[in-house]
C-alpha positions as CSV (number, residue, x, y, z in Angstrom):
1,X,24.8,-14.5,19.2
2,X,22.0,-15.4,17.0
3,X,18.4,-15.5,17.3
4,X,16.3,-18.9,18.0
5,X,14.6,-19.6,14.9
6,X,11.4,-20.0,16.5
7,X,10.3,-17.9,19.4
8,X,6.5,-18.9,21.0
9,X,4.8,-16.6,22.8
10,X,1.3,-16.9,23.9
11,X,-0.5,-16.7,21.1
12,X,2.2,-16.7,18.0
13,X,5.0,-18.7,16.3
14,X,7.4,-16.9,15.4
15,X,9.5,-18.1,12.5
16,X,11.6,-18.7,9.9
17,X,9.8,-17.3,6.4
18,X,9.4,-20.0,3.6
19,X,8.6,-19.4,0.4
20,X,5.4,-21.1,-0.2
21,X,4.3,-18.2,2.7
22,X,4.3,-15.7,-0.3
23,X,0.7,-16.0,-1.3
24,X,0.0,-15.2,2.5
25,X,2.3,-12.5,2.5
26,X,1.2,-10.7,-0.6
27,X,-2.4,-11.1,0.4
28,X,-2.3,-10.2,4.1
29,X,0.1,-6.9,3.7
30,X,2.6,-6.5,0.8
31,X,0.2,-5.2,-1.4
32,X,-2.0,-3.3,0.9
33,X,-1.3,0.8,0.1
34,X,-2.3,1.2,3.7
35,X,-0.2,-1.2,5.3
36,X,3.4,-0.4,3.5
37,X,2.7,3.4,4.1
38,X,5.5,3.6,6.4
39,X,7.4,0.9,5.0
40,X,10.7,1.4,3.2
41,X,9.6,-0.7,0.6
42,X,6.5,-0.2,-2.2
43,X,3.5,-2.2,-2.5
44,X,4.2,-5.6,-3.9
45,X,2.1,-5.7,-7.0
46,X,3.0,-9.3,-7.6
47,X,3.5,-13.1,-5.5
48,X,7.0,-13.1,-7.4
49,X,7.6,-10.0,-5.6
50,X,6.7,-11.5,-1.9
51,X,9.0,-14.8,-3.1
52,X,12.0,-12.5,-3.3
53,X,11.5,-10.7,-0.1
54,X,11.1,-14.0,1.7
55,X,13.9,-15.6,-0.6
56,X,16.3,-12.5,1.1
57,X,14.6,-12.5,4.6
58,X,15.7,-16.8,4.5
59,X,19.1,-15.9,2.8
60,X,19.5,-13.4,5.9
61,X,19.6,-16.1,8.1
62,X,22.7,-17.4,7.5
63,X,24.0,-14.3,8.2
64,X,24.7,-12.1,11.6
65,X,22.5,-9.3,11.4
66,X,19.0,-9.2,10.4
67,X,16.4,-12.0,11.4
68,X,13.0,-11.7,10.0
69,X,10.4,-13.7,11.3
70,X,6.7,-14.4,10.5
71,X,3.9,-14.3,13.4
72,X,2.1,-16.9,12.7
73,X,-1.2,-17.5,15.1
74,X,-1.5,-20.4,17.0
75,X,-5.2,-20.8,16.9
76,X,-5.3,-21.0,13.1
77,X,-2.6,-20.5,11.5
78,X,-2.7,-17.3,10.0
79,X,0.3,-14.6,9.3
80,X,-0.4,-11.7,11.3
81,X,3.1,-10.2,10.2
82,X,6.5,-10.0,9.8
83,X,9.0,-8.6,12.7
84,X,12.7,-8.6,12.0
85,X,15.4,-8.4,14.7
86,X,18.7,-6.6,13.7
87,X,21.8,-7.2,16.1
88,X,23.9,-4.0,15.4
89,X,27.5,-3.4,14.6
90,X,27.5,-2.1,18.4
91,X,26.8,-5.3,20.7
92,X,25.4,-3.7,23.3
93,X,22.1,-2.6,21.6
94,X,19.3,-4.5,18.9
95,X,16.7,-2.8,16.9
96,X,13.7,-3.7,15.3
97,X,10.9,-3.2,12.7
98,X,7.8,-5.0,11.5
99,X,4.5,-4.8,9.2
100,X,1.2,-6.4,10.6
101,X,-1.3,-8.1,8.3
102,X,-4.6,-5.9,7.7
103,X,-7.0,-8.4,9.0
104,X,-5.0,-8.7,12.4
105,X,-4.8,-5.1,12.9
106,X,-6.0,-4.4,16.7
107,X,-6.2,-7.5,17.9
108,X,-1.9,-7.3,20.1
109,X,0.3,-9.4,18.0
110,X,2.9,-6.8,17.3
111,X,2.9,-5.7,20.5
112,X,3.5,-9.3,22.3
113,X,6.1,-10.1,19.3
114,X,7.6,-6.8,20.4
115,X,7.5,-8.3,23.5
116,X,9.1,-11.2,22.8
117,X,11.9,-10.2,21.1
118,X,12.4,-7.5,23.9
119,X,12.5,-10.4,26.5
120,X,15.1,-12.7,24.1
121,X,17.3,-9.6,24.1
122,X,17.7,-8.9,27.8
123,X,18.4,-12.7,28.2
124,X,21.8,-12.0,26.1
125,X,24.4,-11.5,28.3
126,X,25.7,-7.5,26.8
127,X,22.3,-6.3,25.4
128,X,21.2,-3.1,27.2
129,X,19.3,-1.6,24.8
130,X,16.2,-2.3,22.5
131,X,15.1,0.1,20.0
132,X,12.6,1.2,17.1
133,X,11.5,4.1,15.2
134,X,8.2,5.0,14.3
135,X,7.0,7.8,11.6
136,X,5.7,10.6,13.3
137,X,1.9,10.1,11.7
138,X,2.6,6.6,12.4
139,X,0.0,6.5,15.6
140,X,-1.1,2.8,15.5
141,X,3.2,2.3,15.3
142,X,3.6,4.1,18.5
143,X,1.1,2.7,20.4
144,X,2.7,-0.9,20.0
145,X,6.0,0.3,21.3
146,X,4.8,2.2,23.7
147,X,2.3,-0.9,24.8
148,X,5.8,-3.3,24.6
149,X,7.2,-0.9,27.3
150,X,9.2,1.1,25.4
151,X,9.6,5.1,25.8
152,X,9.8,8.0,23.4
153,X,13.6,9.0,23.5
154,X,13.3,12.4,21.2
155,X,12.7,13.1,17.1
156,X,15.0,11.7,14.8
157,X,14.4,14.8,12.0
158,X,14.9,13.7,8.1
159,X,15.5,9.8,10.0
160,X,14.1,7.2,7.3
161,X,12.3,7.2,3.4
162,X,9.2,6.0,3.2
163,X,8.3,6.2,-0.2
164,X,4.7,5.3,0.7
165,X,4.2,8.7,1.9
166,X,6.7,11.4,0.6
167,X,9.9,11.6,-1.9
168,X,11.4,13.0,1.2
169,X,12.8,12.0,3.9
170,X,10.6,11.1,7.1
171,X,11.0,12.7,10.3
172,X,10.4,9.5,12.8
173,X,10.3,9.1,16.8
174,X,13.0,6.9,18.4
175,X,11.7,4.3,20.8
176,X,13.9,2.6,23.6
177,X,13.9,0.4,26.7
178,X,16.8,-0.3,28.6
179,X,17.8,-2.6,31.3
């Protein structure tokens, strides 16, 4: 089972990176302090740097396990993020994690690509479960999962690094919705 490599939604493409999206990548979020706060992943400080993440988010597609795609808006062709959709080693469940561009902050793209890639999961036959984690200061995070229908399961304590915001390890909130 692999992902489409374009999903439509109502307002949003969502695609396949290419490289020549770097500029718009580095621009709308990589290197915005504010944005990668919760990200695994420092600031870009570079283009070169966004090249490399989309050159590895297009090499990942010819694999079986993580499928990044940009949200591009219809209306105009902007980036308003990146989602990426990992099928785990156990079939029955997916997760998923994403970064929004600044300027698109507010207006519902993550949540209806949340959305979307909720819906292509339940249309595989043996998915039952959708997941996410958010970091637990991560409010804006958590209202998009909780907005794509998702509930608060418990606190995953020490779950992920986010280098953004501590040495340490993060405590996060894990996000579900089953069918």
């Amino acid at each position: 089972m692999k992902p489409p490599t374009l999903i439509e939604t109502e307002r949003l493409l969502l695609r396949v990176p290419r490289l020549e999206d770097a500029p718009a990548v580095f621009e709308g979020w990589a290197r915005h302090p504010e944005v990668t706060r919760f990200l695994t992943w420092r600031p870009h400080t570079s283009v070169a740097q966004s090249e490399e993440l989309l050159r590895k988010s297009i090499e990942a597609w010819n694999g079986d396990a993580k499928f990044r795609y940009l949200m591009e808006i219809k209306a105009g062709g902007e980036l308003a993020g990146m989602i990426e959709l990992r099928l785990e080693v156990e079939a029955f469940k997916v997760s998923f994690g994403y970064t929004g561009a600044r300027a698109q902050w507010g207006k519902g793209y993550m949540t209806e690509a949340a959305r979307a890639l909720i819906d292509w999961s339940f249309q595989q036959p043996g998915i039952y479960r959708v997941y996410a984690t958010a970091d637990v200061e991560n409010i804006p995070s958590q209202r998009v999962l909780e907005k794509a229908g998702m509930q608060r399961e418990g606190l995953l304590r020490r779950e992920a690094m986010h280098p953004n915001s501590s040495p340490e390890p993060r405590d996060c909130y894990m996000y579900a919705i089953v069918r």
